[in-house]
C-alpha positions, 0 to 999 in steps of 0.5 A, a space after each residue: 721938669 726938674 722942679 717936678 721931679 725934685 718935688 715929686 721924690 721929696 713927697 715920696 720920701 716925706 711919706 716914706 719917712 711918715 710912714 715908717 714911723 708910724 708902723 714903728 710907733 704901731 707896728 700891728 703884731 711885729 716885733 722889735 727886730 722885724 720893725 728895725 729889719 723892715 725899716 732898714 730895708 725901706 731907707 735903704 731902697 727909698 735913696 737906691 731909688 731916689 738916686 736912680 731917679 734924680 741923679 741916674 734918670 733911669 725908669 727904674 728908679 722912677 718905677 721903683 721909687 713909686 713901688 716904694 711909696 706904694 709899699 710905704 703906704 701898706 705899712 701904715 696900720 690906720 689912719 686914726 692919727 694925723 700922722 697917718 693921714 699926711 704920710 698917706 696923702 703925699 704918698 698917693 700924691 707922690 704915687 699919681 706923679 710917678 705913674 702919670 705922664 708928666 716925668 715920662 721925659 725926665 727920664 730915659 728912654 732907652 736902657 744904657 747899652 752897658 748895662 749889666 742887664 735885667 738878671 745882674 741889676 736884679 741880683 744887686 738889689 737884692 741886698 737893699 730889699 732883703 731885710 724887708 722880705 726877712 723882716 716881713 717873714 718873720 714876723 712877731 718871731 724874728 730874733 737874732 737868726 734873721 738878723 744874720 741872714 739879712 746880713 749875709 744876703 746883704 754882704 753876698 748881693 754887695 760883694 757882687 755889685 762890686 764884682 767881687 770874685 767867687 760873690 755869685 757862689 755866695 748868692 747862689 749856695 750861702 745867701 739861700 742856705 742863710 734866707 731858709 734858716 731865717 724861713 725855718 725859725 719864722 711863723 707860718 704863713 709869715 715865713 711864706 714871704 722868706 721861701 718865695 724870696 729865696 726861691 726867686 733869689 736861687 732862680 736868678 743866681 743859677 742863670 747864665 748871665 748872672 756869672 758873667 758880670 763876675 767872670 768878665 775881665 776888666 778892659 787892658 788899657 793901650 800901653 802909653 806913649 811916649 812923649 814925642 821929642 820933635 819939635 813942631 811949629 813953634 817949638 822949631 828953632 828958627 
């Protein structure tokens, strides 16, 4: 089982990489900075998932990691060239093994019961998946603005993996101010993608359960005890 799932990321990943260079060498329309924001964004999800799938074993990270093939797969303009063509067939391949029943045992069954749970998890991804939702928004008219608001997404979602006080205020009123700035300086219908994103993003970030992972006290550890000066067993004198 572990053969498989090794063998199984190393075809996701090989096509992933394949893939990536192949919209960068043809990227149908997409400027340099939307080609360098969705190729950011693509490496850095591919080993979040990667490593939720081989070291975490979790069913998101064997999900996600087949959305991100998937995902790579779209991003090849033709198949025209040899490259192309490889990245496609270990990425379908990738794809079916990821999908089918043979890795359902690799990973686990049952969520962790402390977990953050499906809205906290989600807003901590956001940061891998912003560039990508940024740079395809932008299209042939990404510049420096969405370059900022990718890194303002990214720095808001990061703070709040890491429980950083006042973070989910950045998700909830500066990352979407950031995100519908870079929609307003993107092409239509292009820009679609960014206000469905910030849409999605303000959603989660005004709910409930996404304070409660920064409002959450860390655990007061037991005050220590202090070595015990009776002497037991072998330590009595005789």
């Amino acid at each position: 089982m572990r053969r498989l799932a090794t063998t199984t990321a190393a075809l996701a990943l090989t096509s992933v990489l394949l893939a990536t260079a192949a919209f960068a060498a043809d990227p149908g329309g997409s400027n340099a900075v939307a080609v360098m924001l969705i190729a950011i964004g693509v490496g850095v999800v591919t080993i979040v998932m990667l490593a939720g799938f081989l070291l975490v074993r979790a069913p998101w990270g064997r999900w996600g990691l087949a959305a991100t093939t998937a995902f790579g797969l779209l991003l090849i303009p033709d198949m025209s060239s040899v490259l192309a063509i490889i990245g496609a067939l270990l990425g379908a391949t990738a794809v079916f093994l990821l999908l089918g029943p043979w890795l359902r045992f690799w990973t686990r069954l049952l969520p962790t019961p402390d977990g953050p749970g499906p809205i906290p998890f989600a807003l901590m991804l956001v940061g891998p998946v912003a560039p990508i939702v940024i740079g395809l928004g932008g299209h042939d008219a990404a510049s420096w603005i969405h370059v900022i608001a990718a890194t303002v997404v990214v720095s808001a979602s990061t703070a709040y993996a890491k429980a950083v006080p006042g973070s989910v205020w950045m998700l909830r009123i500066v990352a979407p101010a950031a995100g519908l700035a870079a929609a307003i300086a993107s092409p239509l219908p292009w820009a679609m993608v960014i206000y469905l994103g910030v849409a999605a993003l303000t959603v989660m970030a005004w709910m409930p359960s996404a304070a409660a992972v920064v409002a959450t006290p860390p655990p007061v550890l037991p005050t220590p005890v202090a070595p015990s000066t009776r002497r037991t067993g072998s330590d009595a004198p005789r």
